[in-house]
N, C-alpha and C positions, 0 to 999 in steps of 0.2 A: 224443882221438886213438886210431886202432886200435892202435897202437903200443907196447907195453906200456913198453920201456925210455923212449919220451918222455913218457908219462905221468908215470912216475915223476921226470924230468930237469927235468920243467917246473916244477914249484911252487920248486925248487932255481934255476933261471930267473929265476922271476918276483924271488923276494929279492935275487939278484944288482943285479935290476936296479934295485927299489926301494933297496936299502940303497946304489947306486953314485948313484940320483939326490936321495936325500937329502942324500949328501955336497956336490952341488952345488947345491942348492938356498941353503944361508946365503949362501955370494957373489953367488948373482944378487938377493936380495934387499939385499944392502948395494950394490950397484952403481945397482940402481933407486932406492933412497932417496939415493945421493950426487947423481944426475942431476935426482931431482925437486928437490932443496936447490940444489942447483947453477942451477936452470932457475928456480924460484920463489921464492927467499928475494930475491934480487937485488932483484925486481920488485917485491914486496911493501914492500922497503923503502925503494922509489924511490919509491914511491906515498905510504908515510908519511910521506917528505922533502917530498915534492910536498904533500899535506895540510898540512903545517906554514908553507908560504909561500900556499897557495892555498886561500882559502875554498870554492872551488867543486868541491873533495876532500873529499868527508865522510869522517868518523871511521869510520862504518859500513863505508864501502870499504875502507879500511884492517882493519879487524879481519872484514869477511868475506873477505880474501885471509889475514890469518891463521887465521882456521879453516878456510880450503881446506887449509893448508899441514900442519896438524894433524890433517885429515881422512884427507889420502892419506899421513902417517907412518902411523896406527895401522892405516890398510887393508895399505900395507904390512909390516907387522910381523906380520899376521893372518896372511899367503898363507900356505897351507900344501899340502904335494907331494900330485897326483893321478896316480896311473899309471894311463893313459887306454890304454894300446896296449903289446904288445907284437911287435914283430917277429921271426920263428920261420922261419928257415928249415930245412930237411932238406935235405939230397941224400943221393944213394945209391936 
């Protein structure tokens, strides 16, 4: 920027913003893993129910919806914050 005082205001900016969206970053990810546990364990275990009266439920179904369910915790647990944008306005 030709700006000399935004020059200087922005990089003070930019950490504002990073350090306010890390702060939110840990609840959206415990919210994503309540909804995936919420949305997936159910079904998984309704399938292993289902497996245990019904021969025509393999075993293998059952433990690949548990390693689905193992897959998308530890992807979850991995997300880590990108600050892709920031929005700047000036007036004056």
């Amino acid at each position: 920027l030709e700006m000399p005082q935004m020059s200087a205001l922005l990089p003070q900016l930019v950490d504002a913003a990073r350090e306010l969206a890390e702060k939110q970053t840990p609840p959206i990810i415990d919210t994503a893993l309540d909804n995936m546990r919420r949305e997936l364990e159910p079904a998984v275990e309704r399938l292993s129910q289902l497996a245990a009266v019904n021969p025509a439920v393999d075993e293998q179904e059952v433990e690949a919806g548990r390693e689905q369910l193992r897959e998308l915790d530890t992807g979850l647990r991995r997300i880590r914050l990108r600050l892709d944008a920031l929005r700047l306005l000036v007036v004056g």
